[in-house]
C-alpha positions, 0 to 999 in steps of 0.5 A, spaced: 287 633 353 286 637 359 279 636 361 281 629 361 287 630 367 283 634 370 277 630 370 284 624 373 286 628 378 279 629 380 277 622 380 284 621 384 284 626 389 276 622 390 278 616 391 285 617 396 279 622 400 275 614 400 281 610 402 283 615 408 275 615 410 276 608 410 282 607 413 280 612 419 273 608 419 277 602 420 282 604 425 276 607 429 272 600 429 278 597 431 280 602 437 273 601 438 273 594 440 279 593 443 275 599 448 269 594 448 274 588 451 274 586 458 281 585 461 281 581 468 287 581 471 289 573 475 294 571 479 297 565 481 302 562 486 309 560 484 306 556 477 311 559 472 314 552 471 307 550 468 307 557 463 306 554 456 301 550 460 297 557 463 298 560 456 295 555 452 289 556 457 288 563 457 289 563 448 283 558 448 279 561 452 280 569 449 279 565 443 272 562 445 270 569 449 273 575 444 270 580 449 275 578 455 283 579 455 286 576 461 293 578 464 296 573 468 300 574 473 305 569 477 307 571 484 312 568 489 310 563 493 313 566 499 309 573 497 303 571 496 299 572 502 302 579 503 300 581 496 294 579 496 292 582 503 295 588 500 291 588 493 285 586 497 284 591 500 285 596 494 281 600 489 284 595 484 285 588 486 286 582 481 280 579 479 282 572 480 286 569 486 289 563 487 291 562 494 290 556 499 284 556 503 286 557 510 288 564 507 281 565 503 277 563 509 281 570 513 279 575 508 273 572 508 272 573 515 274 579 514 269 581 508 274 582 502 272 575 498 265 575 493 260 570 495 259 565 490 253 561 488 252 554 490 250 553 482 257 554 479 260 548 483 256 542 480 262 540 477 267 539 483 267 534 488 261 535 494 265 533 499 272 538 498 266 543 497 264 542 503 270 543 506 271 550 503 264 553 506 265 558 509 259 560 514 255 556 510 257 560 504 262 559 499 267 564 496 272 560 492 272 555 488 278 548 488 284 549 483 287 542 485 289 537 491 293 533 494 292 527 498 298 524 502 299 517 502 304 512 506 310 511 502 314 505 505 319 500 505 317 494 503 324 490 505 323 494 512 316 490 513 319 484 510 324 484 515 320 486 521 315 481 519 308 485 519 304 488 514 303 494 513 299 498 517 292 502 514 290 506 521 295 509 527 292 504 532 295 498 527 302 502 526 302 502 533 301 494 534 308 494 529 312 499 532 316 495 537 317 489 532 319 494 526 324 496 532 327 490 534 327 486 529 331 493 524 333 496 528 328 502 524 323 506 526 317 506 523 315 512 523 317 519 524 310 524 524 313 530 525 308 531 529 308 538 532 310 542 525 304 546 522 297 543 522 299 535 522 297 533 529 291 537 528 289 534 522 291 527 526 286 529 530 281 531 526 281 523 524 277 522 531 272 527 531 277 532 535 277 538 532 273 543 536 275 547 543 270 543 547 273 536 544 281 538 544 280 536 552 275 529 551 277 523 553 278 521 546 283 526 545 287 524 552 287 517 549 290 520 541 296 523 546 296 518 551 298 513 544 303 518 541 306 519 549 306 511 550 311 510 543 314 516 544 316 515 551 318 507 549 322 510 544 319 507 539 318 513 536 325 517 533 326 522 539 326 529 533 318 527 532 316 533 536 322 538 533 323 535 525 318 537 519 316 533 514 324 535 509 327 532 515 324 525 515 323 525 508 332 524 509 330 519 515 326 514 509 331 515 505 337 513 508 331 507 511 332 509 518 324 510 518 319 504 515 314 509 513 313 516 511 307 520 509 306 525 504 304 526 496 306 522 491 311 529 489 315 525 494 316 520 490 320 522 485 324 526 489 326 519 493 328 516 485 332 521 484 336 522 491 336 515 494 335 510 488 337 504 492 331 507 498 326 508 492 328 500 490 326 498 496 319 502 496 312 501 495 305 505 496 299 505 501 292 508 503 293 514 508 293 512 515 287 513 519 284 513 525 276 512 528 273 515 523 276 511 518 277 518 514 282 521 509 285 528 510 287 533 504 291 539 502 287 544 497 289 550 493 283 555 490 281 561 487 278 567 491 274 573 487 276 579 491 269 583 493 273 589 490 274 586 484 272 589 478 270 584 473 267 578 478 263 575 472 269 575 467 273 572 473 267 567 475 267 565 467 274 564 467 275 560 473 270 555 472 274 554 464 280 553 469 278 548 472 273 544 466 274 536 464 279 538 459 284 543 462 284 539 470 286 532 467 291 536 462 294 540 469 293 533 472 298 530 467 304 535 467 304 535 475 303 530 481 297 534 483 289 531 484 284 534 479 277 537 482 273 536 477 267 530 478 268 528 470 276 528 471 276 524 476 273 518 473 277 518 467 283 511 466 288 516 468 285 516 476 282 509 475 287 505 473 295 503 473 301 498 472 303 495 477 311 496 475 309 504 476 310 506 482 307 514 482 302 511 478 299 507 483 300 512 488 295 517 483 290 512 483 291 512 491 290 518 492 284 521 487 280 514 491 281 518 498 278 524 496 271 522 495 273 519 503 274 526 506 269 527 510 270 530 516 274 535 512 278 539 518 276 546 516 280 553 517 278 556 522 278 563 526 286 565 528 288 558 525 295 559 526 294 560 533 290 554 535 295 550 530 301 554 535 296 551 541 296 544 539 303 543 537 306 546 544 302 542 548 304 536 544 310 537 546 309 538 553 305 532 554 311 528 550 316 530 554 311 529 559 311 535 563 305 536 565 299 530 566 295 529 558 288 532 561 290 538 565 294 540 559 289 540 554 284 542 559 289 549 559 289 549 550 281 548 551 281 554 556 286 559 551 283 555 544 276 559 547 279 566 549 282 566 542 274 566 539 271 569 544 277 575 542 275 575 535 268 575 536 269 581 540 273 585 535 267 582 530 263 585 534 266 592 535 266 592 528 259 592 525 257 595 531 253 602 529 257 609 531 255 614 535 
C-alpha cells in the first residue's frame, strides 16, 4: 500500500510538472506571436460619427491579416494639420493620414511623405490621380470626394421663365430676367471665400502666374464686374461665404446655389418649403467645359515605421467593398473604378432628390480634367486672388493693371520658395 502512494504522488507531481511546462510553453508561444504583430497607427480627421463603421473595417481586416494590429485614432478637424505637421516631423509619427491634398502636397514639398508607386493606384479613378501628383510622383492615395452641383429653385426659374443655365456665360444670360421678374438673384459665389474664384478660373484654363494677367482672364472678371456692377449680383458676394448664401437660398432670396448634395439635406431640414421648391443640376462650367472637386486622402509619412503595413491598409480602405459601404452611410463620392459603376452611382428615382444629385455628381468625376492642382504657398495665391477680386469688383483700380500687380507678387512668392529650396539642399561648407 505504501509503494502504491508513492508511486501516486510520483505520477501527480510528473503530471502537475508537464501541465506547468505546458502552460509556460503556451504563454510564451502566445507572448511570442503577439511580438511578432505589427501595430500601425491611423489617423483620421473628425470621421467619429462613422465609427462602428471604421471599426467593422479595421476587424475584417485584422481578421484577413493576423500579423497586423491597427489603432485608430480620430482627430479634430480643427487640429488636424497642426498635429500631423507635429508628428511628421517626429521619430514616431502615425502610419497612415488622412488629410486633404493641399496639405499632403506642403509636406511633400517639404520631403516628410512616402512616395508611392504608380502600381498601386489601379484602382481609383486616373483623372483624381492625376490631380494628386505631386511633381510628377504620387505620395497619397484618394479616400473619397465630393462634386459640387447646382441646387436651384425650380418655382424661381418658373417665374423667371428661363432655364436653367449649365455654363457661367448662360447664368450671366438670365441673370437680369431672374431679377426683374422675382425680384432674386440668381446667384450668390461668395466669390472671394478660400480657393472659389481660383477654381472658377481653372474652368478657363487660368490657373498659373503667366495667365492670372491673360486676356482671357481680363474678360472672366470683366463678367463677374459687369453683374456686380449692375446689381445683379447680391452686393455680399465679395464678403459671404458658402454657410451664408446657403441662408440666402433658403429664404428663396437667391435662385441657385452650388455646393454638395450634403447640402440638401441641411435644406429639407431647415427651410422645408425652399426644399419643396428644389431641384438638382450639373455643376456650372466655363470654356473648358469641365468639372471641379474637392478630395480628401491618406499620406504615408516617410518617418513612418510600418509604410508597407500602411500602404496594405489604405489600399483595404478604399476597395469596392468597403468604398460603396462608406459611400451609403454619408453623401461622399467613392474613388475606387468598380464602386463607380455599380447601380448606387448610375441610377435613380426621379422623386429622390439626393439621389439624382449622387448620380450627378459621381458622373462629373470622370470630367475633371484640368484638375486645379495645390500649388507652392497655396493659401498665399488664394489670398492674392480673392483681394484682387474684390478691387476689381469695386472697381478701384483698372482689371489688367491689377492683375498684372497678382502676376508680379504671384512670381515673387515662387521665386521665394525656390530660393528657401534652393538654400536648403545646398552642400554646407
Amino acid at each position: 500500500m505504501k509503494k502504491f502512494l508513492i508511486g501516486l504522488c510520483i505520477v501527480c507531481l510528473a503530471f502537475f510538472a508537464g501541465l506547468s511546462i505546458y502552460n509556460r510553453n503556451k504563454n510564451q508561444t502566445k507572448n511570442n506571436a503577439n511580438a511578432q504583430k505589427v501595430e500601425i497607427t491611423f489617423w483620421t480627421l473628425q470621421m467619429s460619427d462613422f465609427t462602428e463603421y471604421i471599426k467593422n473595417v479595421i476587424n475584417e481586416f485584422e481578421a484577413a491579416n493576423p500579423d497586423i494590429r491597427v489603432n485608430w485614432i480620430d482627430v479634430p478637424f480643427s487640429e488636424g494639420e497642426k498635429r500631423t505637421l507635429a508628428s511628421v516631423l517626429s521619430d514616431n509619427p502615425p502610419d497612415l493620414i488622412n488629410l486633404n491634398p493641399d496639405f499632403s502636397a506642403l509636406l511633400a514639398q517639404k520631403g516628410a511623405l512616402e512616395e508611392i508607386s504608380p502600381e498601386f493606384t489601379q484602382q481609383y479613378v486616373p483623372e483624381i490621380m492625376e490631380s494628386l501628383k505631386y511633381n510628377g510622383k504620387i505620395y497619397s492615395l484618394p479616400w473619397y470626394a465630393t462634386s459640387a452641383i447646382t441646387i436651384y429653385n425650380k418655382d424661381l426659374f418658373e417665374k423667371a421663365q428661363v432655364d436653367v443655365p449649365k455654363t457661367y456665360s448662360q447664368m450671366g444670360q438670365i441673370a437680369s430676367a431672374m431679377k426683374n421678374k422675382t425680384n432674386a438673384y440668381i446667384w450668390l459665389p461668395n466669390i472671394s471665400e478660400n480657393d472659389t474664384m481660383l477654381r472658377i478660373l481653372n474652368k478657363y484654363g487660368i490657373s498659373t502666374e503667366q495667365t492670372i494677367a491673360s486676356e482671357k482672364s481680363v474678360q472672366v472678371f470683366e463678367f463677374f464686374k459687369e453683374l456686380y456692377t449692375k446689381n445683379l449680383l447680391p452686393k455680399e458676394t465679395i464678403t459671404q461665404t458658402h454657410r451664408e448664401a446657403l441662408e440666402k437660398y433658403m429664404s428663396e432670396n437667391i435662385a441657385m446655389f452650388q455646393a454638395g448634395a450634403n447640402f440638401l439635406n441641411m435644406i429639407e431640414e431647415n427651410a422645408p418649403t425652399a426644399y419643396s421648391h428644389t431641384d438638382v443640376s450639373q455643376q456650372l462650367t466655363g470654356d473648358l467645359g469641365q468639372y471641379d472637386f474637392s478630395l480628401m486622402n491618406f499620406v504615408i509619412p516617410s518617418r513612418a515605421k510600418n509604410k508597407k503595413e500602411a500602404l496594405k491598409f489604405a489600399l483595404f480602405l478604399t476597395n469596392n467593398k468597403n468604398q460603396l459601404e462608406l459611400a451609403k452611410l454619408t453623401n461622399i463620392i467613392a474613388v475606387n473604378n468598380e464602386t463607380l459603376k455599380d447601380s448606387f452611382y448610375t441610377k435613380y428615382s426621379q422623386d429622390d432628390l439626393m439621389s439624382k444629385a449622387r448620380v450627378i455628381s459621381a458622373k462629373q468625376l470622370k470630367n475633371v480634367k484640368p484638375a486645379l492642382k495645390s500649388q507652392q504657398n497655396q493659401k498665399e495665391i488664394n489670398t492674392l486672388i480673392n483681394s484682387a477680386t474684390q478691387e476689381i469688383l469695386l472697381n478701384k483700380e483698372d482689371t489688367l493693371s491689377i492683375l498684372k500687380r497678382v502676376s508680379k507678387n504671384w512670381k515673387l512668392l515662387n521665386s521665394d520658395n525656390k530660393n528657401v529650396q534652393t538654400s536648403a539642399s545646398a552642400p554646407q561648407t
